[in-house]
Jmol script that loads the backbone (N, CA, C; Angstrom):
load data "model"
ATOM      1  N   UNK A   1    -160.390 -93.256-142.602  1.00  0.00           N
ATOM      2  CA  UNK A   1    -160.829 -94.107-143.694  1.00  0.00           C
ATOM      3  C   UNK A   1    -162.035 -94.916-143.227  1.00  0.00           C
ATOM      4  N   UNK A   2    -162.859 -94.595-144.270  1.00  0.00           N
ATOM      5  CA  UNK A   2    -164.208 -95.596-143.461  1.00  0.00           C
ATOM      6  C   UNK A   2    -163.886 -96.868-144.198  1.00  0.00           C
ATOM      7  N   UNK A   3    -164.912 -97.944-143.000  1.00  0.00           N
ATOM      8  CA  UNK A   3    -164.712 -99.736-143.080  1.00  0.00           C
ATOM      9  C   UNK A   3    -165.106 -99.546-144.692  1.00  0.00           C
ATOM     10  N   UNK A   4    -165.765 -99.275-145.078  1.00  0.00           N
ATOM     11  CA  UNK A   4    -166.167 -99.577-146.860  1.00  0.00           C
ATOM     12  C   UNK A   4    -164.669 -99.780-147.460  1.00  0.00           C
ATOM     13  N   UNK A   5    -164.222 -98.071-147.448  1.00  0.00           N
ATOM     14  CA  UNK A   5    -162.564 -98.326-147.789  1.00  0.00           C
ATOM     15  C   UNK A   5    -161.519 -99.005-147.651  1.00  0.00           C
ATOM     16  N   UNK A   6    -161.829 -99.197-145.986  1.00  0.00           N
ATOM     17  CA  UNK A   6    -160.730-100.376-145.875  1.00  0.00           C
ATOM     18  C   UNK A   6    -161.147-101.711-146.359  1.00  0.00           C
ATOM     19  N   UNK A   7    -162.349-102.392-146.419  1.00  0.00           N
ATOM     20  CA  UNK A   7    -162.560-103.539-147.044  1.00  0.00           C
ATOM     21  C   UNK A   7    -161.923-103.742-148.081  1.00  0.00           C
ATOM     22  N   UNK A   8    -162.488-102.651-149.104  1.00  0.00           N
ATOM     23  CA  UNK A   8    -162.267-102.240-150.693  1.00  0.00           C
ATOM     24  C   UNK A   8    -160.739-102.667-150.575  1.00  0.00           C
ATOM     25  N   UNK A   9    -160.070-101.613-150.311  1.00  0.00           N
ATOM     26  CA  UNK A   9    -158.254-101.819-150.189  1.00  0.00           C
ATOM     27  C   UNK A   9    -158.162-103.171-149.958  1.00  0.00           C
ATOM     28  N   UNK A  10    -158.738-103.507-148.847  1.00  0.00           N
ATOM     29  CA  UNK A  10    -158.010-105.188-148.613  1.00  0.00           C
ATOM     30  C   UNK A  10    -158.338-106.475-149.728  1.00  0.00           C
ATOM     31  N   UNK A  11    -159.270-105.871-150.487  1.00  0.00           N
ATOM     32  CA  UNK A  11    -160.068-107.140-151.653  1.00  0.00           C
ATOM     33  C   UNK A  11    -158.576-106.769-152.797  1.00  0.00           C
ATOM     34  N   UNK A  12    -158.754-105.066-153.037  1.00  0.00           N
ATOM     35  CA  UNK A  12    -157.406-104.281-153.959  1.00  0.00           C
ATOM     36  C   UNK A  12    -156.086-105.461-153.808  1.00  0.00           C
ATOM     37  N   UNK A  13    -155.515-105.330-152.444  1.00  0.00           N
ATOM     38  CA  UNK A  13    -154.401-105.943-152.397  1.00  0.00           C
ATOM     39  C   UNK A  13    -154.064-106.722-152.116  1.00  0.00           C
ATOM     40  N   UNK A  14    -155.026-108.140-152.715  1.00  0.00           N
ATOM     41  CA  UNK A  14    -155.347-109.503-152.654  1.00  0.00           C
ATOM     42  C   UNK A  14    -154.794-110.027-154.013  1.00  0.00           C
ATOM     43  N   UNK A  15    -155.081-108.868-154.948  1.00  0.00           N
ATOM     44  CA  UNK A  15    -155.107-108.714-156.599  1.00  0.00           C
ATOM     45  C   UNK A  15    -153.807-108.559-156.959  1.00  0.00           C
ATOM     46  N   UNK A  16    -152.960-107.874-155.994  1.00  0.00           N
ATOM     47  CA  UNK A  16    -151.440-107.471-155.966  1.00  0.00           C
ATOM     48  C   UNK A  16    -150.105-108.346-155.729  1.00  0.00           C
ATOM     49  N   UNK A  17    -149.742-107.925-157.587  1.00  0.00           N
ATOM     50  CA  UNK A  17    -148.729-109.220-157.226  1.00  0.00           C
ATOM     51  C   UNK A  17    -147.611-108.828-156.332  1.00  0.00           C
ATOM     52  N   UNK A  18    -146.769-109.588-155.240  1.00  0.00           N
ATOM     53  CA  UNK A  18    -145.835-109.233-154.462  1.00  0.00           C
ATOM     54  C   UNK A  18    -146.962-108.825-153.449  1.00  0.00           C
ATOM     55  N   UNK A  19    -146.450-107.966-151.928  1.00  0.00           N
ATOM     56  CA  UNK A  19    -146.892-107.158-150.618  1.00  0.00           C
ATOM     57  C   UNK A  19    -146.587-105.974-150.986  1.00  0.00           C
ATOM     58  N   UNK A  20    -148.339-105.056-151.035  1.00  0.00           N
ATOM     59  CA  UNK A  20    -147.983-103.771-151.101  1.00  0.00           C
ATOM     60  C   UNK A  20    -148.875-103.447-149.806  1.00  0.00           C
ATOM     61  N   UNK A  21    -148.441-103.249-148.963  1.00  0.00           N
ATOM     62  CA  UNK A  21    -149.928-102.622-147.629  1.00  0.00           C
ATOM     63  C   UNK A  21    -150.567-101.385-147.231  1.00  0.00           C
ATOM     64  N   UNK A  22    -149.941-100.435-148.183  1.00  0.00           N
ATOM     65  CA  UNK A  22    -149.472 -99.020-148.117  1.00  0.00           C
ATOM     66  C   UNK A  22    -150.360 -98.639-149.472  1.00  0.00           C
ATOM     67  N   UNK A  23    -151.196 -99.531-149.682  1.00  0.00           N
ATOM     68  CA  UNK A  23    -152.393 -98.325-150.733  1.00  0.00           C
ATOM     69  C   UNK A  23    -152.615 -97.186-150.493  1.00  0.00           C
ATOM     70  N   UNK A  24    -152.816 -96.294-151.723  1.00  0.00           N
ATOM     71  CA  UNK A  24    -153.373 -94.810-151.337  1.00  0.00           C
ATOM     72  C   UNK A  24    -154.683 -94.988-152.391  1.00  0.00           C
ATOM     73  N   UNK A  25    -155.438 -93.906-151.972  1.00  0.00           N
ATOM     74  CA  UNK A  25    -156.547 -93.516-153.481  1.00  0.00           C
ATOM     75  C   UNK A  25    -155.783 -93.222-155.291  1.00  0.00           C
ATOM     76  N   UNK A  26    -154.688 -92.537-154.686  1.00  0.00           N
ATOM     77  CA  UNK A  26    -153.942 -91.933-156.264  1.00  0.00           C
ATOM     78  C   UNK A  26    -153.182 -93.193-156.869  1.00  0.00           C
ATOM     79  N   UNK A  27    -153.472 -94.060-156.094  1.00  0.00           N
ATOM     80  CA  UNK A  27    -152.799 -95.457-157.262  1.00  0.00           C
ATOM     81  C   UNK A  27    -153.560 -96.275-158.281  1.00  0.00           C
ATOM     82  N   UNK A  28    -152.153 -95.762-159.159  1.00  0.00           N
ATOM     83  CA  UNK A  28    -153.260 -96.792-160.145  1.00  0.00           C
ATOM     84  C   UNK A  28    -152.986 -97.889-160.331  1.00  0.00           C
ATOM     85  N   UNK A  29    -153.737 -98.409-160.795  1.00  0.00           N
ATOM     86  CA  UNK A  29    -154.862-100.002-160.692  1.00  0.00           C
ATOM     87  C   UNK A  29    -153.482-100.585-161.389  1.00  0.00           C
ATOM     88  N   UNK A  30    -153.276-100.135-162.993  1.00  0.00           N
ATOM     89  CA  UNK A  30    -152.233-100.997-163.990  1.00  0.00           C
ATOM     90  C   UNK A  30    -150.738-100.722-163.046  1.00  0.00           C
ATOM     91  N   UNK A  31    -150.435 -99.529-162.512  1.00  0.00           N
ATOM     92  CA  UNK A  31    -149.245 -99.817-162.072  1.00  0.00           C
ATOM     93  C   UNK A  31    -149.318-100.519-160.408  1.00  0.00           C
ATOM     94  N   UNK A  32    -149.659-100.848-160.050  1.00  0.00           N
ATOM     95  CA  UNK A  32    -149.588-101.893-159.009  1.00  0.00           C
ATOM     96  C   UNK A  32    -149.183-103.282-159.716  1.00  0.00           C
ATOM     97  N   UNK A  33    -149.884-103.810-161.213  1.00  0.00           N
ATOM     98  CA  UNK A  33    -150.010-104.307-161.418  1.00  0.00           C
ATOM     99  C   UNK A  33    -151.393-105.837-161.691  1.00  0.00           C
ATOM    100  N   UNK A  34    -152.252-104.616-161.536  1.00  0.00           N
ATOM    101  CA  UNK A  34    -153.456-105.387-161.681  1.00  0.00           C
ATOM    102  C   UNK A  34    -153.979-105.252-163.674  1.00  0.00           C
ATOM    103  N   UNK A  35    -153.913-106.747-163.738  1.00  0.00           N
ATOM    104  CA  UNK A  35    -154.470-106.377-165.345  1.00  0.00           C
ATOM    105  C   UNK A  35    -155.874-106.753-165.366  1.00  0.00           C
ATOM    106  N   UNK A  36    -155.617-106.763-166.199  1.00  0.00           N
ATOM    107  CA  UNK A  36    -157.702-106.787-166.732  1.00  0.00           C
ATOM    108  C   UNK A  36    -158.399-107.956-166.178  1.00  0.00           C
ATOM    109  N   UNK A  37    -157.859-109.150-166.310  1.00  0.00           N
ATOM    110  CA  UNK A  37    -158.528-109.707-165.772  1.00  0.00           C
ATOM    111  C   UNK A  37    -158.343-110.177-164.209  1.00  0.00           C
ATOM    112  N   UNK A  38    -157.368-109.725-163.503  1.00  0.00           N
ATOM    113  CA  UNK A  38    -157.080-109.289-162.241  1.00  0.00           C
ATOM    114  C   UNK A  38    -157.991-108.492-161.977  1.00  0.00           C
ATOM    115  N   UNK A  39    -158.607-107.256-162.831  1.00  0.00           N
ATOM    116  CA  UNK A  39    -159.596-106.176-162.261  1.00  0.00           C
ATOM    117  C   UNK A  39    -161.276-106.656-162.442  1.00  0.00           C
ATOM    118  N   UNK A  40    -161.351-108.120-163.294  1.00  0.00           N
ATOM    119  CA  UNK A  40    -162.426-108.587-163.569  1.00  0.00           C
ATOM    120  C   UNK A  40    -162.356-109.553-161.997  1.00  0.00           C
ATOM    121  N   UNK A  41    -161.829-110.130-161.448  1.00  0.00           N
ATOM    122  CA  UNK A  41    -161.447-111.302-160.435  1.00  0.00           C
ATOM    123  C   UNK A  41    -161.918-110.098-159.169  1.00  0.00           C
ATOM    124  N   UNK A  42    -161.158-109.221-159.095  1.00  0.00           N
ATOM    125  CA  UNK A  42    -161.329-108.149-158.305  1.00  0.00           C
ATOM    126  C   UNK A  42    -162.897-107.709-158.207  1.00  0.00           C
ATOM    127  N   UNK A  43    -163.408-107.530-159.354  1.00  0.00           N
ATOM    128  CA  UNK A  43    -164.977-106.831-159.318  1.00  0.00           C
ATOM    129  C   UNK A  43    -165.790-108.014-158.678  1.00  0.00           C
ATOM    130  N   UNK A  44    -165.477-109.401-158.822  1.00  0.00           N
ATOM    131  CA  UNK A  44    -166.267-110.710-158.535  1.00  0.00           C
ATOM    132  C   UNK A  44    -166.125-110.401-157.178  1.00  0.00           C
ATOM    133  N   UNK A  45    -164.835-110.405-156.662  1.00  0.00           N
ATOM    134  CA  UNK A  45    -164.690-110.455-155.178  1.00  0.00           C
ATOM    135  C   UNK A  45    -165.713-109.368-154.445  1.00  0.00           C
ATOM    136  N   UNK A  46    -165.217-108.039-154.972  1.00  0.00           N
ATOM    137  CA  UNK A  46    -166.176-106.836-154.662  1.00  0.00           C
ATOM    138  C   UNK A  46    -167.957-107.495-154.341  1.00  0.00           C
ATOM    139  N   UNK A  47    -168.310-107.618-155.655  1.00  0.00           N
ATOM    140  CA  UNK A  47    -169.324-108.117-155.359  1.00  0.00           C
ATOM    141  C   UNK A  47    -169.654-109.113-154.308  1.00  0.00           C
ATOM    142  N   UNK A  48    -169.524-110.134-154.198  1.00  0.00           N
ATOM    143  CA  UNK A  48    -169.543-111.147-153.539  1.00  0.00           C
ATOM    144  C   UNK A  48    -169.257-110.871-151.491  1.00  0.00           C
ATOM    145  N   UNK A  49    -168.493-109.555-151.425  1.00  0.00           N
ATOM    146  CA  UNK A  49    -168.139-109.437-150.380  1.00  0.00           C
ATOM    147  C   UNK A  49    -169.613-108.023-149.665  1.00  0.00           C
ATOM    148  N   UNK A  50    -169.619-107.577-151.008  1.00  0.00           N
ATOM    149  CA  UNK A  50    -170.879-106.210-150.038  1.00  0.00           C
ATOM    150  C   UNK A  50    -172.096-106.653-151.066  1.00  0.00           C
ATOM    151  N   UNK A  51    -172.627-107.723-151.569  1.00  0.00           N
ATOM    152  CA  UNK A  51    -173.886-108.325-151.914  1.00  0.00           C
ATOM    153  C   UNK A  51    -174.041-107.186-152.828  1.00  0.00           C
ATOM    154  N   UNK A  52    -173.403-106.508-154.167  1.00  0.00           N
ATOM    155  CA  UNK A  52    -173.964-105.592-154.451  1.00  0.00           C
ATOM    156  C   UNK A  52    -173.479-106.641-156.160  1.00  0.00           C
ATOM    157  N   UNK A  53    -174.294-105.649-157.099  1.00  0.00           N
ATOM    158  CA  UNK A  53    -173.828-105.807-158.282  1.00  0.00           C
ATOM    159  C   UNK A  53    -172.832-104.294-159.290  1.00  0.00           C
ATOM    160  N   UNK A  54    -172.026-104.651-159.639  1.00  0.00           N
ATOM    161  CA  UNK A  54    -171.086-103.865-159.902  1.00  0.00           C
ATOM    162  C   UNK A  54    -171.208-103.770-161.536  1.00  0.00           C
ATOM    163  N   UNK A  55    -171.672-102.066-161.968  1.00  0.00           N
ATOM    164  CA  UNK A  55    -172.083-102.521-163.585  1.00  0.00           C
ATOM    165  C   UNK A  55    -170.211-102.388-164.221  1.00  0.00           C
ATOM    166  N   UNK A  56    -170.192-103.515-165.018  1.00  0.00           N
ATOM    167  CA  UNK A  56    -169.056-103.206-166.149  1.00  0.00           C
ATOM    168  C   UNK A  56    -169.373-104.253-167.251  1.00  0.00           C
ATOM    169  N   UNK A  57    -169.278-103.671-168.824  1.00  0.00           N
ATOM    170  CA  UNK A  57    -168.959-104.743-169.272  1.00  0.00           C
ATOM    171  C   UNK A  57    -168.230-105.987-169.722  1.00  0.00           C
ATOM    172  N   UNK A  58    -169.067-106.854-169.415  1.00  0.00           N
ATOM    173  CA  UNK A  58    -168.340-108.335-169.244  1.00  0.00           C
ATOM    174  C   UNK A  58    -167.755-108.698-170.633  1.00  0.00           C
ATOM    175  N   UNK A  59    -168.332-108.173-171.716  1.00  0.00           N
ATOM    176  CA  UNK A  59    -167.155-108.222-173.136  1.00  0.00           C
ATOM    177  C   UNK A  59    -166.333-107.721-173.424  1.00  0.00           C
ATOM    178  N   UNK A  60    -165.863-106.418-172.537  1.00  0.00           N
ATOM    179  CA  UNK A  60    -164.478-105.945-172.589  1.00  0.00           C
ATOM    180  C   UNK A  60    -163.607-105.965-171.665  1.00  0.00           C
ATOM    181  N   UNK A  61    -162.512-105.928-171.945  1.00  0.00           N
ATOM    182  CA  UNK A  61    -161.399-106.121-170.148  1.00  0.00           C
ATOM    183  C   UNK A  61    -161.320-105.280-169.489  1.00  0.00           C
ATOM    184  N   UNK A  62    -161.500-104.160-170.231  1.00  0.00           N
ATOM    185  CA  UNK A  62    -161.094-102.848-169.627  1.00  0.00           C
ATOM    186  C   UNK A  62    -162.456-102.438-168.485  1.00  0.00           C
ATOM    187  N   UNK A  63    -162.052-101.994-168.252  1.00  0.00           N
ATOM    188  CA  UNK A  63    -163.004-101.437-166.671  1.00  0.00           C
ATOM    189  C   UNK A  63    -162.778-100.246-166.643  1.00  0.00           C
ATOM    190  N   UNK A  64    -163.803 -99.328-165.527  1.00  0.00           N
ATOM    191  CA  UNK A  64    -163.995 -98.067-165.638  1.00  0.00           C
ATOM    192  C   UNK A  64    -163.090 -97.683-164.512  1.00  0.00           C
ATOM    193  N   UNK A  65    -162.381 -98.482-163.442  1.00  0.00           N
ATOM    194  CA  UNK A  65    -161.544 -97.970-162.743  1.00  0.00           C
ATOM    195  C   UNK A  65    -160.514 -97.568-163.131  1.00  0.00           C
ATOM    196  N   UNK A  66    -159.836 -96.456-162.623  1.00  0.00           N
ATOM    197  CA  UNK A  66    -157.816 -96.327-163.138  1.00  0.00           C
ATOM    198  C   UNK A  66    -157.151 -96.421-161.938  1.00  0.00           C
ATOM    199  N   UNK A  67    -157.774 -95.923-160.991  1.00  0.00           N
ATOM    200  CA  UNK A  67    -156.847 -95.772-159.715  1.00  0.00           C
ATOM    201  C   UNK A  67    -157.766 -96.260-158.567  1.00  0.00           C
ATOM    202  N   UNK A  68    -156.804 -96.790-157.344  1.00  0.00           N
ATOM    203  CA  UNK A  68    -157.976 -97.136-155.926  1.00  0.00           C
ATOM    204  C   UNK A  68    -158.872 -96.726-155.580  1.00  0.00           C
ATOM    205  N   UNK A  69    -158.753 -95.072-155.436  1.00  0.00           N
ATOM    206  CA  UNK A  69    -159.888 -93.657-155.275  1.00  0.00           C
ATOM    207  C   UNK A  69    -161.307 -94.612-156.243  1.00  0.00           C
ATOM    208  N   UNK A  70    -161.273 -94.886-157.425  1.00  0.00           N
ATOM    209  CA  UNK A  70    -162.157 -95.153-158.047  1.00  0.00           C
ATOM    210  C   UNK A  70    -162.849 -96.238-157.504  1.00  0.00           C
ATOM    211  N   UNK A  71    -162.187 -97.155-157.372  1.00  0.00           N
ATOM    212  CA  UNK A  71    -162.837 -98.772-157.086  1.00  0.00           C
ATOM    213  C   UNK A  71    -163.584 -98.248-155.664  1.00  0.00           C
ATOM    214  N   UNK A  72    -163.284 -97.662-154.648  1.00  0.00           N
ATOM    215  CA  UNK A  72    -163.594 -96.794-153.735  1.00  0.00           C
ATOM    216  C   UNK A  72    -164.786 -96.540-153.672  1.00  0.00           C
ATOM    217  N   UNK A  73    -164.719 -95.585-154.166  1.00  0.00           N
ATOM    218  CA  UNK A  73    -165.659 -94.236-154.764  1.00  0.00           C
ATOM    219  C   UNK A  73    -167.459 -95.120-155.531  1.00  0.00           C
ATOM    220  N   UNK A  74    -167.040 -96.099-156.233  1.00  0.00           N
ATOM    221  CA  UNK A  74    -168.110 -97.139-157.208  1.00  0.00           C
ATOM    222  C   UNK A  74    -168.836 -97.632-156.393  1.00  0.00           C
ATOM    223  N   UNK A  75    -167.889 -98.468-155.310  1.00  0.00           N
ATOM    224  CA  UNK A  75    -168.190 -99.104-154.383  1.00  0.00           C
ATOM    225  C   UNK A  75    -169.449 -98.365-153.283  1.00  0.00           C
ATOM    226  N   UNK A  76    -168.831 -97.357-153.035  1.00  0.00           N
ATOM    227  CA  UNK A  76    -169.512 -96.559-151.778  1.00  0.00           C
ATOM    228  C   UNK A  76    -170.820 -95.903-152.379  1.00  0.00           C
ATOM    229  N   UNK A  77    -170.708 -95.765-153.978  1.00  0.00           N
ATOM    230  CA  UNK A  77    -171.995 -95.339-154.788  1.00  0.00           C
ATOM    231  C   UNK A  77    -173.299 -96.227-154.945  1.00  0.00           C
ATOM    232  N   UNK A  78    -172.491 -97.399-155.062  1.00  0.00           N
ATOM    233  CA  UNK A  78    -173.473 -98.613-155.475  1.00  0.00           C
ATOM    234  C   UNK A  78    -174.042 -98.871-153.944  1.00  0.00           C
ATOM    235  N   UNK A  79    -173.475 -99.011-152.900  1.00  0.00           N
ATOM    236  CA  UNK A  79    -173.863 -99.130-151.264  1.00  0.00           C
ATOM    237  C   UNK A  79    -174.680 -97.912-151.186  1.00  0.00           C
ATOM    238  N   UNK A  80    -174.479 -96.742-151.720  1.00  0.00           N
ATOM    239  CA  UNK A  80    -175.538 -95.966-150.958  1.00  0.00           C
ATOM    240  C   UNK A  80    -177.355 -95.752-152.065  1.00  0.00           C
ATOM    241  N   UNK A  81    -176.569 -96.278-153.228  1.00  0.00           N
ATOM    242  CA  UNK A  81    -178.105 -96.862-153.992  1.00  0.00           C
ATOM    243  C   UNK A  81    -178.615 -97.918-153.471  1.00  0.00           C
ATOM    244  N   UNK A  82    -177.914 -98.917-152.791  1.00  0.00           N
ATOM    245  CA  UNK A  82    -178.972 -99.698-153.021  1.00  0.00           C
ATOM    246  C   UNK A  82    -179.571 -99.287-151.760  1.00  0.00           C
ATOM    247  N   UNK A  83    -179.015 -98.562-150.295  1.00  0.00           N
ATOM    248  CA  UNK A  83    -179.316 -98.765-148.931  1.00  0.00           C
ATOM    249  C   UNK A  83    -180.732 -97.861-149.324  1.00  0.00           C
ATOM    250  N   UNK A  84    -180.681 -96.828-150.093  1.00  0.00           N
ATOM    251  CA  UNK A  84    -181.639 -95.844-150.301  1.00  0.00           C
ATOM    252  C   UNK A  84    -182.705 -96.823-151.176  1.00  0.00           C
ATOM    253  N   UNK A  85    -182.120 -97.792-152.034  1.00  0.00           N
ATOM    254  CA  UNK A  85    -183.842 -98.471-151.966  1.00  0.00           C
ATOM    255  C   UNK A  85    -184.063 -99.508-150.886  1.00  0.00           C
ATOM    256  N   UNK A  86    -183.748 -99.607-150.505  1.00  0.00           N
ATOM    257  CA  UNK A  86    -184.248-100.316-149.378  1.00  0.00           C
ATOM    258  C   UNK A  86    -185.029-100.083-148.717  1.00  0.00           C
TER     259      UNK A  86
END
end "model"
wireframe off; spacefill off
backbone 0.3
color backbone group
């Protein structure tokens, strides 16, 4: 698992109500128990932790993630746009 991932996971299960430490990619976001605006709190953190901006819109709750794999996956997309403009 690269550090991106493990960051990602550790911001994930900050969001998680109860101790889950045992994330996988195939989990999803609502059954852990992250709701919408748990996944909005979550995207702030994201941001804030790898200086990136994360597109979703801010007038709806819903988000484009379903499962960890995703939040992941966004993450490591948006890091390798911006490193490439750089």
């Amino acid at each position: 698992m690269s550090d991106v991932a493990a960051e990602v996971i550790a911001i994930i299960a900050k969001r998680i109500p109860g101790q889950k430490d045992d994330l996988n990619p195939a989990d999803k976001l609502t059954e852990l128990g992250i709701e919408s605006i748990d996944a909005i709190d979550m995207i702030f953190d994201l941001e804030e932790k790898f200086d990136i901006e994360i597109p979703y819109n801010a007038n709806s709750a819903q988000t484009d993630f379903s499962t960890v794999g995703d939040v992941v996956r966004a993450i490591e997309q948006v890091l390798a746009r911006k490193a490439a403009s750089a």
